[in-house]
py3Dmol code that shows the C-alpha trace and the ligand (Angstrom):
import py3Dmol

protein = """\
ATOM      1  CA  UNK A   1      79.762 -47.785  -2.286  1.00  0.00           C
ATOM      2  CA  UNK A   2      82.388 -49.585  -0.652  1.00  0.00           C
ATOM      3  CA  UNK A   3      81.151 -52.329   2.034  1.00  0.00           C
ATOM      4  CA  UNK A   4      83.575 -53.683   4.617  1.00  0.00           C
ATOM      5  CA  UNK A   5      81.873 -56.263   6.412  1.00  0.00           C
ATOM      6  CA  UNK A   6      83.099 -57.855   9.744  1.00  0.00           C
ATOM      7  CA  UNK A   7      80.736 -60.429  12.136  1.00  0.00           C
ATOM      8  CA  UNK A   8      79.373 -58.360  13.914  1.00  0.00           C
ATOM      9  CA  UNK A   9      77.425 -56.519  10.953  1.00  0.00           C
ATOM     10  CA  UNK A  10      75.463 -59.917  10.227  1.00  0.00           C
ATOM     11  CA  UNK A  11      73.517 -58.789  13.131  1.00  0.00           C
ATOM     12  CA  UNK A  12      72.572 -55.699  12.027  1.00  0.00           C
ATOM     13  CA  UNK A  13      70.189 -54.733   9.318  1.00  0.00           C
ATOM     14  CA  UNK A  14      66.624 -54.173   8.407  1.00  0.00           C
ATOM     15  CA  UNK A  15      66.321 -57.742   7.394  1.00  0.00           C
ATOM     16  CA  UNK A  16      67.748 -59.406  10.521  1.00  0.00           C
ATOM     17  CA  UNK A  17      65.824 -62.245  11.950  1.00  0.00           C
ATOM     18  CA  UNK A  18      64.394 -61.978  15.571  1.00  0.00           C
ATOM     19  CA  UNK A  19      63.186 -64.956  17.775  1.00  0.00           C
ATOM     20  CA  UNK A  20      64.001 -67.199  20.641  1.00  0.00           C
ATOM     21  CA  UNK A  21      66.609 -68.625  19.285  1.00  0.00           C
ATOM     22  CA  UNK A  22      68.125 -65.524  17.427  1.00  0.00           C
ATOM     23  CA  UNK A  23      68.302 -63.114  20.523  1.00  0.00           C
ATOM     24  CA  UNK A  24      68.941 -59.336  19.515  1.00  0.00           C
ATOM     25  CA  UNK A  25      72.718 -59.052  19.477  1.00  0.00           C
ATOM     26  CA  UNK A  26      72.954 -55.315  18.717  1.00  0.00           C
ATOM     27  CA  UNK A  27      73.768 -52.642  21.567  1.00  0.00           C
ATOM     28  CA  UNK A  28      70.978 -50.660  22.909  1.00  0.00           C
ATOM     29  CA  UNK A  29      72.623 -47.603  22.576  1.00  0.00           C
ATOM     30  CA  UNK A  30      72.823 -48.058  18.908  1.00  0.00           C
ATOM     31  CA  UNK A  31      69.215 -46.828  19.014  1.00  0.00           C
ATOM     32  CA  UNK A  32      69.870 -43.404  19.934  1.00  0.00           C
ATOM     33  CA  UNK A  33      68.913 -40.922  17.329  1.00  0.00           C
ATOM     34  CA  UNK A  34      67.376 -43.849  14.900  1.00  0.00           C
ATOM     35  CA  UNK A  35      64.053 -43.354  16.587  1.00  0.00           C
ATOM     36  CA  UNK A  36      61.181 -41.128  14.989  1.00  0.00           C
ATOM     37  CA  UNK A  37      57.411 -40.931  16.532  1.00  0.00           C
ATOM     38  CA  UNK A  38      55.489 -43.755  14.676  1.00  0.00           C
ATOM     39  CA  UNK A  39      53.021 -41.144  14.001  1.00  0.00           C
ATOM     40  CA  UNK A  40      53.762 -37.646  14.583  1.00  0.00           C
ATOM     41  CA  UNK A  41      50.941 -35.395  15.864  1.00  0.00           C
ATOM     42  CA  UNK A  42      48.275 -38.170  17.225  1.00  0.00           C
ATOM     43  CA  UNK A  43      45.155 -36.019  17.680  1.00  0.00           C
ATOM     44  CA  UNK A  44      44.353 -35.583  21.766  1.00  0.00           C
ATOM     45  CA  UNK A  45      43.009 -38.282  23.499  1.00  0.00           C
ATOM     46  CA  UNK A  46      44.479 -41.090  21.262  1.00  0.00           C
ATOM     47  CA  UNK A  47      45.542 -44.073  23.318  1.00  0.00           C
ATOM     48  CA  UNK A  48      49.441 -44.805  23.221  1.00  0.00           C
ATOM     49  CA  UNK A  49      50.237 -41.428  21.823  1.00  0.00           C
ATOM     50  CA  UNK A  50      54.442 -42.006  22.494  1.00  0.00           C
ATOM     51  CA  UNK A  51      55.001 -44.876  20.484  1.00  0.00           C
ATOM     52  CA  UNK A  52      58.630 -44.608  18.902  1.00  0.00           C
ATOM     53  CA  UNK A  53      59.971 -46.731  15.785  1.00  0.00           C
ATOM     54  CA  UNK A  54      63.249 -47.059  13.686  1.00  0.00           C
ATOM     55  CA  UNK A  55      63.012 -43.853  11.889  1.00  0.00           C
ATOM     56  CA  UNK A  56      62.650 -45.719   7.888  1.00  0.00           C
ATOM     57  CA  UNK A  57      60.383 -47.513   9.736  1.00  0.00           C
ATOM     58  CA  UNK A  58      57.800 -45.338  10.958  1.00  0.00           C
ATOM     59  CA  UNK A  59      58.087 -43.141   7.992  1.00  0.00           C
ATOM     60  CA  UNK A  60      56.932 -46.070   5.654  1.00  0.00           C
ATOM     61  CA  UNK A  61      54.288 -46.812   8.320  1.00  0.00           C
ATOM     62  CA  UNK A  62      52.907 -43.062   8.148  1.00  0.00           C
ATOM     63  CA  UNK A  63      52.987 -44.052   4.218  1.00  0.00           C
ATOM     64  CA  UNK A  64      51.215 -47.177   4.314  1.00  0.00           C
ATOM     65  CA  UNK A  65      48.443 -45.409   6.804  1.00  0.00           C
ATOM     66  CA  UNK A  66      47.857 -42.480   4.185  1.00  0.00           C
ATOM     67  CA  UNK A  67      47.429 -45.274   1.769  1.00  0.00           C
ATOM     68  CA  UNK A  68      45.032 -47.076   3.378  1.00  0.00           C
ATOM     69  CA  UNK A  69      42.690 -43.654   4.002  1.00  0.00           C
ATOM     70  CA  UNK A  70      42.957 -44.851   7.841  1.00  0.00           C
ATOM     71  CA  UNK A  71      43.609 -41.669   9.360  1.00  0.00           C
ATOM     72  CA  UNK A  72      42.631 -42.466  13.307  1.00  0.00           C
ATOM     73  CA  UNK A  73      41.093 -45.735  12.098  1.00  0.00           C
ATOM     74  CA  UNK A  74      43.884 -47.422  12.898  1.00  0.00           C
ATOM     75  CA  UNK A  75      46.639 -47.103  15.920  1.00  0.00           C
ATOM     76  CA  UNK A  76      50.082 -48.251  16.887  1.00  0.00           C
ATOM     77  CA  UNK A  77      50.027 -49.730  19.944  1.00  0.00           C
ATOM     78  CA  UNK A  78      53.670 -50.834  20.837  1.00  0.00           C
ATOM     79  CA  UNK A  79      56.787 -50.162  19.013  1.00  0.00           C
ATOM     80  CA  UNK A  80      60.269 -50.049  19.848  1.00  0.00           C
ATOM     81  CA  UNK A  81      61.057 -51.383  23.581  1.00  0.00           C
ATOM     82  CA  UNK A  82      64.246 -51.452  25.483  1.00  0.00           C
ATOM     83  CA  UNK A  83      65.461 -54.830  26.949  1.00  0.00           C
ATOM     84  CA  UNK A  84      64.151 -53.011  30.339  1.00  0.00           C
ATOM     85  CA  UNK A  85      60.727 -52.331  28.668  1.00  0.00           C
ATOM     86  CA  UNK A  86      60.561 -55.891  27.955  1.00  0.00           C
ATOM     87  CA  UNK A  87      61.561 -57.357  30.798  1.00  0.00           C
ATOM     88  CA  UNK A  88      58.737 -55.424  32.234  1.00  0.00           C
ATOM     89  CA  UNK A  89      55.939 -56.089  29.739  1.00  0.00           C
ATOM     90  CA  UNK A  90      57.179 -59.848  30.530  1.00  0.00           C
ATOM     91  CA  UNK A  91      56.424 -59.510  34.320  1.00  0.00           C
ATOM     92  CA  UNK A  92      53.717 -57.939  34.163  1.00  0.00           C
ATOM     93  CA  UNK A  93      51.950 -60.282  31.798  1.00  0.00           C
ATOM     94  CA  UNK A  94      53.499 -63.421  34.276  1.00  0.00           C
ATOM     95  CA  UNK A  95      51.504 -61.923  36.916  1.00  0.00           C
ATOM     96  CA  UNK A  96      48.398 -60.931  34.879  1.00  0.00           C
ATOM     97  CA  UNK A  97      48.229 -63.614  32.527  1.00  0.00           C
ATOM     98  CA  UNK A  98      49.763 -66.231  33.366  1.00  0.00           C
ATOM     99  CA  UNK A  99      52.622 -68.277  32.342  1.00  0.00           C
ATOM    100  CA  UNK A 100      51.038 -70.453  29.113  1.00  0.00           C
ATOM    101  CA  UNK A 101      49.351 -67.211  27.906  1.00  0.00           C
ATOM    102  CA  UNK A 102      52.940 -64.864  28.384  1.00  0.00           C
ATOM    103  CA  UNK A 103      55.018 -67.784  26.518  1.00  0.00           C
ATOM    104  CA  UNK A 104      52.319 -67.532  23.500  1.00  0.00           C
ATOM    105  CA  UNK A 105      51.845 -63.829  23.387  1.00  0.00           C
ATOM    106  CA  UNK A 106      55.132 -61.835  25.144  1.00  0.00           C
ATOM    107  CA  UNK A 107      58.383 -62.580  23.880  1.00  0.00           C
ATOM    108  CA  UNK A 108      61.291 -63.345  26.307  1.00  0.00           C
ATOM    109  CA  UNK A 109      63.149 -60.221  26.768  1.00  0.00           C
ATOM    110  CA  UNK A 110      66.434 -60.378  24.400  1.00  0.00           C
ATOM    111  CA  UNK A 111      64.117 -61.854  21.485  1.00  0.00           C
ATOM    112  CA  UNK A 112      61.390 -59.634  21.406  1.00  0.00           C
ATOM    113  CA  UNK A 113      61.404 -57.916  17.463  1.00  0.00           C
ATOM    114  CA  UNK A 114      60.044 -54.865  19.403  1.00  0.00           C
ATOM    115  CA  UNK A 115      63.857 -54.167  20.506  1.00  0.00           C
ATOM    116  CA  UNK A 116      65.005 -53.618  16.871  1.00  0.00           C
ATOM    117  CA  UNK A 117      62.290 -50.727  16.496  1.00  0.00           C
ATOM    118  CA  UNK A 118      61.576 -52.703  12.932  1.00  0.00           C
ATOM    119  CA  UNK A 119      57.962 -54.166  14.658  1.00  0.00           C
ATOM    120  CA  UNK A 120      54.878 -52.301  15.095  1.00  0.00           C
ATOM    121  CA  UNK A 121      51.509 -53.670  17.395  1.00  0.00           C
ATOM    122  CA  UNK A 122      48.181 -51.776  15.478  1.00  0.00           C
ATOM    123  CA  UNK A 123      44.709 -51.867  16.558  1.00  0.00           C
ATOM    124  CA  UNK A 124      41.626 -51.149  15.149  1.00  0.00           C
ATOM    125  CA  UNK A 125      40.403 -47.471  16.685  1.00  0.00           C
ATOM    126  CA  UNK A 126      38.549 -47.959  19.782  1.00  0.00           C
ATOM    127  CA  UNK A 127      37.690 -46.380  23.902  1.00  0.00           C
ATOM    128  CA  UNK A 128      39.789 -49.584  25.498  1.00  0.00           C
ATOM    129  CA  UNK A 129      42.662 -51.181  23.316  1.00  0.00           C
ATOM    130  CA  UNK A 130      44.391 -54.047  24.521  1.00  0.00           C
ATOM    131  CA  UNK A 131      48.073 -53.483  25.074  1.00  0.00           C
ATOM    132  CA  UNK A 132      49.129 -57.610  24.430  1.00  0.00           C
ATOM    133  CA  UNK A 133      45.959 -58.656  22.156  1.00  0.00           C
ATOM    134  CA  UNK A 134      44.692 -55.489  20.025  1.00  0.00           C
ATOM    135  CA  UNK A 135      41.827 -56.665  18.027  1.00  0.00           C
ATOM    136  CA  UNK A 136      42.880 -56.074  14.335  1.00  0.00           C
ATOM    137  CA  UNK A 137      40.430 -57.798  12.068  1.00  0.00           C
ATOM    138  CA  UNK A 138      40.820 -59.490   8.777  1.00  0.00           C
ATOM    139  CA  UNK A 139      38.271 -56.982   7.367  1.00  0.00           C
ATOM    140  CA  UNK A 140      37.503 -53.427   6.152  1.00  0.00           C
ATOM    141  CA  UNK A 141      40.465 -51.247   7.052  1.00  0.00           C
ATOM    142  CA  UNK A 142      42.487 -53.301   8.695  1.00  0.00           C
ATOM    143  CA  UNK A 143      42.413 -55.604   5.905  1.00  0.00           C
ATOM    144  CA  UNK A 144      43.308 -52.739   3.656  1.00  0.00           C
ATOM    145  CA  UNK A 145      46.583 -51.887   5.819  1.00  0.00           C
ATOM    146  CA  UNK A 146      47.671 -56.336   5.794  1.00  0.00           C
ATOM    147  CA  UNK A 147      46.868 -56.045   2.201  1.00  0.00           C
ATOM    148  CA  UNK A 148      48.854 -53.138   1.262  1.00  0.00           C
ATOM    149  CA  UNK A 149      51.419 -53.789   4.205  1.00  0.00           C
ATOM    150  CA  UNK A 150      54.275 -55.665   1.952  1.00  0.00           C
ATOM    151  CA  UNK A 151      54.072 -52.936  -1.163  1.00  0.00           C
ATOM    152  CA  UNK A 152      55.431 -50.420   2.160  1.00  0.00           C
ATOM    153  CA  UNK A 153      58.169 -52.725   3.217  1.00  0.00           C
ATOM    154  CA  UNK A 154      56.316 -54.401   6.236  1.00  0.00           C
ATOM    155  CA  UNK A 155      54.905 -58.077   6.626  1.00  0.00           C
ATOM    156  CA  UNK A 156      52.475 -59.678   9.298  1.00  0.00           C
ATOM    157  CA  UNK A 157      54.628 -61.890  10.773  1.00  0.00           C
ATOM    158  CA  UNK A 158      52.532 -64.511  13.155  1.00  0.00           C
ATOM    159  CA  UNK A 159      50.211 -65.920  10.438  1.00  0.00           C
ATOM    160  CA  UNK A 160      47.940 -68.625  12.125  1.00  0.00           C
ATOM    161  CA  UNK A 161      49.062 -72.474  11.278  1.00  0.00           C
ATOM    162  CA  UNK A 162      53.237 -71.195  11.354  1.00  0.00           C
ATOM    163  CA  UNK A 163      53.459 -71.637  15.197  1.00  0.00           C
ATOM    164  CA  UNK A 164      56.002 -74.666  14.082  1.00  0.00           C
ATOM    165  CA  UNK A 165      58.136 -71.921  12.449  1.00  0.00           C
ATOM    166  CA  UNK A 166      57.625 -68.799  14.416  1.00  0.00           C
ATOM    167  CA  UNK A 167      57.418 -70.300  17.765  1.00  0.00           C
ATOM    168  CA  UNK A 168      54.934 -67.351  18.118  1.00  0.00           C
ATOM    169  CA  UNK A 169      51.066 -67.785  18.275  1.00  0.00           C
ATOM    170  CA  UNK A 170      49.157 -65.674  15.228  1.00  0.00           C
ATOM    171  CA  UNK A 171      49.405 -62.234  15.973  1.00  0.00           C
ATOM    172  CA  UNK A 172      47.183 -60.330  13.548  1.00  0.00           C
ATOM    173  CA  UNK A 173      48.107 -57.177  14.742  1.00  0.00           C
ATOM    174  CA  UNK A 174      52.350 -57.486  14.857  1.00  0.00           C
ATOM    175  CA  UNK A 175      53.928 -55.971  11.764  1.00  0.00           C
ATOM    176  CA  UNK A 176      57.413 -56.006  11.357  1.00  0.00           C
ATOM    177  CA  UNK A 177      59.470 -53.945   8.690  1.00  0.00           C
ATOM    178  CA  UNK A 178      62.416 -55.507   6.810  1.00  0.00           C
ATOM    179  CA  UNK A 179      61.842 -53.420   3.460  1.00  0.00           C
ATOM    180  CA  UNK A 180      61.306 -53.839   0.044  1.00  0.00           C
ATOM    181  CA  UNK A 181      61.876 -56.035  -1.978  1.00  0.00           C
ATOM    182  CA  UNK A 182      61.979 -58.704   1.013  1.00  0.00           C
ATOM    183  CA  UNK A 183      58.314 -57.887   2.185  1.00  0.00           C
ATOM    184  CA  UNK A 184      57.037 -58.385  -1.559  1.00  0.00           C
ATOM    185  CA  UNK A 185      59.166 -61.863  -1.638  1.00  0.00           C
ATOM    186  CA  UNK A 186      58.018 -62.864   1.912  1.00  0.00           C
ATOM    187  CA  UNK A 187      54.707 -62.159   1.336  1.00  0.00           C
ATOM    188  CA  UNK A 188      54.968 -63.856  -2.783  1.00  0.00           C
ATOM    189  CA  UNK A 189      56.112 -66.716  -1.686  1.00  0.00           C
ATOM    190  CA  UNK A 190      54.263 -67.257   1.337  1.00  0.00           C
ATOM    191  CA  UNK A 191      57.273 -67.466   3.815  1.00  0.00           C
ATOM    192  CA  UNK A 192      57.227 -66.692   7.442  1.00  0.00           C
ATOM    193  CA  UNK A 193      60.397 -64.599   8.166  1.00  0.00           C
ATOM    194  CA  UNK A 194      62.320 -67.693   9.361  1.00  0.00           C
ATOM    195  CA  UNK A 195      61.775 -69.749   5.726  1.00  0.00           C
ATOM    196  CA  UNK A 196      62.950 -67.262   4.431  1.00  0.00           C
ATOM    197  CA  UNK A 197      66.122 -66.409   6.015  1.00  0.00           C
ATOM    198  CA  UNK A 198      66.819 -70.424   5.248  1.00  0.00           C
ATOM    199  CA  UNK A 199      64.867 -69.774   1.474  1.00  0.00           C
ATOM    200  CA  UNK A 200      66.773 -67.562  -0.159  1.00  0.00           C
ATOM    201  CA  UNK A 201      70.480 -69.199   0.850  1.00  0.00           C
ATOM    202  CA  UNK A 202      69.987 -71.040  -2.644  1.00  0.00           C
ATOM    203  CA  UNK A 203      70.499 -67.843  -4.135  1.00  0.00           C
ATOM    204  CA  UNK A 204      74.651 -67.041  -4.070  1.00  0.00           C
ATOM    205  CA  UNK A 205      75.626 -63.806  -6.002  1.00  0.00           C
ATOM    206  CA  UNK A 206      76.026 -66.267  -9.301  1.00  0.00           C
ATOM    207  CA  UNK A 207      72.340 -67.908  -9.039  1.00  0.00           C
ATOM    208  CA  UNK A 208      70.819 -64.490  -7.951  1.00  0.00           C
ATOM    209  CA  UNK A 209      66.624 -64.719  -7.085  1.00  0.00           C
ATOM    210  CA  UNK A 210      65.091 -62.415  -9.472  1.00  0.00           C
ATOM    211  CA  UNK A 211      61.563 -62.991  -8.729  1.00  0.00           C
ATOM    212  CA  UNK A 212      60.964 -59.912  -7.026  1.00  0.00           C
ATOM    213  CA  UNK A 213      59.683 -57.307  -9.391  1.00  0.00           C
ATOM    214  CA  UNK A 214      62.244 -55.383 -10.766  1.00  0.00           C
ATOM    215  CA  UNK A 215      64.816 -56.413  -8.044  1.00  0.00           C
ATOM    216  CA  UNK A 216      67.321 -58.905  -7.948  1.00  0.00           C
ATOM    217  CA  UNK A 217      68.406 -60.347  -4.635  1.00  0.00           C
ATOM    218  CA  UNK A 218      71.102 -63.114  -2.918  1.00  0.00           C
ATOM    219  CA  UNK A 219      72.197 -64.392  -0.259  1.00  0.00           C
ATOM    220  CA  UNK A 220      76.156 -63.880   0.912  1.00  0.00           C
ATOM    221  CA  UNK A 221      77.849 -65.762   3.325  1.00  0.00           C
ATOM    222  CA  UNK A 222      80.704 -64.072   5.613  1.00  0.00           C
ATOM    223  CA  UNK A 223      84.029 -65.930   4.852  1.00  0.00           C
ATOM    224  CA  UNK A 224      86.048 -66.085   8.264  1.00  0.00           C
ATOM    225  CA  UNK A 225      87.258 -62.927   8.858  1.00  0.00           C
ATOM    226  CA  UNK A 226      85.828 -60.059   6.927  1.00  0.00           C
ATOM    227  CA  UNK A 227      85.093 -59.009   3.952  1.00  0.00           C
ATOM    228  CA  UNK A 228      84.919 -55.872   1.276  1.00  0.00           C
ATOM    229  CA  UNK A 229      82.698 -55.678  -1.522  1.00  0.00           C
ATOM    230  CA  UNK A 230      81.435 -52.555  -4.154  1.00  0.00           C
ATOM    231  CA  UNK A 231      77.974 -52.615  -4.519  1.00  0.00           C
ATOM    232  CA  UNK A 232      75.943 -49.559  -6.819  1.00  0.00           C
ATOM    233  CA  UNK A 233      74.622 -46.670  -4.081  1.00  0.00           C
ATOM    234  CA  UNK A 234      71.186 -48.178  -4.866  1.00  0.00           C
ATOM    235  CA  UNK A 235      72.026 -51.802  -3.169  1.00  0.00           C
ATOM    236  CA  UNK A 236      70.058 -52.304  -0.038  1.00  0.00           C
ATOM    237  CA  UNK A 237      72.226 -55.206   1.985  1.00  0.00           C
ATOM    238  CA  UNK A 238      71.212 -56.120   5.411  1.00  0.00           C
ATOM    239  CA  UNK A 239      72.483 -58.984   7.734  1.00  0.00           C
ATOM    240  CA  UNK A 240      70.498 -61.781   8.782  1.00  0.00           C
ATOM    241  CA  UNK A 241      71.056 -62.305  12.552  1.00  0.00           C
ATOM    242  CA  UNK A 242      72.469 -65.498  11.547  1.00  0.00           C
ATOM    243  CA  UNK A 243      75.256 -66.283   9.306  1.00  0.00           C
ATOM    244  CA  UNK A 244      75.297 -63.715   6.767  1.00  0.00           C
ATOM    245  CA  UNK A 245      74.126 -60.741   4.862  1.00  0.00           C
ATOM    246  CA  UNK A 246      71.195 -60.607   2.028  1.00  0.00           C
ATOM    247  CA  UNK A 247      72.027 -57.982  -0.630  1.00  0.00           C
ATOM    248  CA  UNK A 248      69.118 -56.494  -2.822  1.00  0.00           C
ATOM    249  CA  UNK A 249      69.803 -54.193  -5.914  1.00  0.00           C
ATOM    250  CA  UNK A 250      67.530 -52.672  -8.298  1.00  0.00           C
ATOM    251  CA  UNK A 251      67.189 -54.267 -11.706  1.00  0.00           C
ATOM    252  CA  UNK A 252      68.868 -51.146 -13.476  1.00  0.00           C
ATOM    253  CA  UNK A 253      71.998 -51.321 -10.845  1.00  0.00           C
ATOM    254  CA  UNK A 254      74.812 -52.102 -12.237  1.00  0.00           C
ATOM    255  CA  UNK A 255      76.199 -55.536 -10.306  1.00  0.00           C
ATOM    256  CA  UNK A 256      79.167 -56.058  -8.218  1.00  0.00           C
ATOM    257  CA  UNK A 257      81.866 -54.133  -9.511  1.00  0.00           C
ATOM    258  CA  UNK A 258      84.975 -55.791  -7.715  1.00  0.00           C
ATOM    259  CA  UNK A 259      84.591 -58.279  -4.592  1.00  0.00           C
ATOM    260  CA  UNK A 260      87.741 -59.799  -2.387  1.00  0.00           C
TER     261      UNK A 260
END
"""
ligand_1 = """\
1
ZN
Zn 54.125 -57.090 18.666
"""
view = py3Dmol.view(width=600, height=400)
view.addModel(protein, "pdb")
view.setStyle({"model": 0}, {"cartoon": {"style": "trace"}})
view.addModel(ligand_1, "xyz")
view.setStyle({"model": 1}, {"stick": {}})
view.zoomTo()
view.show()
């Protein structure tokens, strides 16, 4: 499959990073007919019944629920928001919450992962749910679902002690998807999203990372203008919000046929 890659494609991707100091730089209205019901058919009466996500997205999420036997046990809570969504969740909470709670808990609209419709709030099944703070404990099924969450292509992204590189307090109930085989690396190597987007830049194309199970996966960088490149119909490639693109393939793929 034939790749031609401009600037504006490092910001797009399942893998692209998401913070306060990577702001969403994709158009709303790309969304439009990428979005699928995180789970179709809630049964009546379950709180937050119309939550949407990137339509890979929510698919593995139904997965990773039937996996974990969790059938009502666990809900989404939030999932994909618009910039105006945001900027409403973020006034709101200022007027709730407070200003040093908001900063730790709501993202500033722009840099919210919730606008990519990659990130997914859960809770554990109960009457009241917290919209900000579900309660998602480290046990039982919950557990199950963090456990299992990377095998599906999803990673819990605020782990407690990574404040310093997340500039997010923990979160145990924000999932985000970036895919396989980058959930099984994040969560192998013990990265927060943002060590790895720096992590695997010591892996060019020639010095590929193959410590993913049966994947093999580098970093490109975008020379100045654009650039074209054959990869097998298997590759996965996504940019990284940043300065470039990371490019997965399967270990039976065949490699880069011709690059210029
Ligand atoms: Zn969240």
């Amino acid at each position: 499959m034939l790749y031609s890659l401009t600037h504006e494609d490092i910001h797009k991707g399942y893998g692209i990073l998401v913070n306060r100091t990577h702001p969403l730089k994709a158009d709303e209205d790309s969304m439009a007919g990428k979005l699928s019901p995180a789970v179709p058919d809630p049964l009546p009466g379950t709180p937050y019944p119309d939550v949407l996500l990137e339509a890979v997205a929510a698919r593995q999420l139904q997965a990773l629920l039937e996996a974990c036997g969790s059938a009502g046990e666990i809900i989404p809570v939030s999932g994909y928001r618009t910039q105006k969504d945001q900027e409403d969740i973020y006034d709101s909470s200022l007027r709730e919450n407070g200003e040093e709670f908001t900063k730790k808990y709501v993202a500033y609209p722009g840099t919210s992962e919730h606008q990519t419709g990659l990130a997914i709030d859960v809770g554990k099944a109960a009457e009241e749910i917290d919209f900000i703070r579900p309660d998602f404990p480290y046990e039982g099924v919950c557990q199950r679902f963090r456990e299992l969450a990377p095998s599906f292509g999803f990673i819990e992204r605020y782990q407690a002690g990574r404040e310093d590189s997340t500039g997010i307090a923990q979160e145990p109930w924000h999932f985000r998807y970036v895919g396989v085989p980058h959930s099984l690396l994040i969560a192998g190597q013990d990265l927060t999203m943002e060590q790895y987007i720096q992590w695997i830049k010591q892996y060019p194309s020639q010095n590929p990372c193959l410590l993913a199970p049966g994947w093999t996966v580098y970093f490109l960088s975008l020379p100045e203008t654009a650039l074209q490149l054959v990869l097998p119909e298997e590759a996965f490639l996504t940019g990284n919000n940043e300065d470039g693109f990371i490019v997965a393939l399967p270990a039976h793929a065949k490699p880069v046929v011709k690059s210029r």
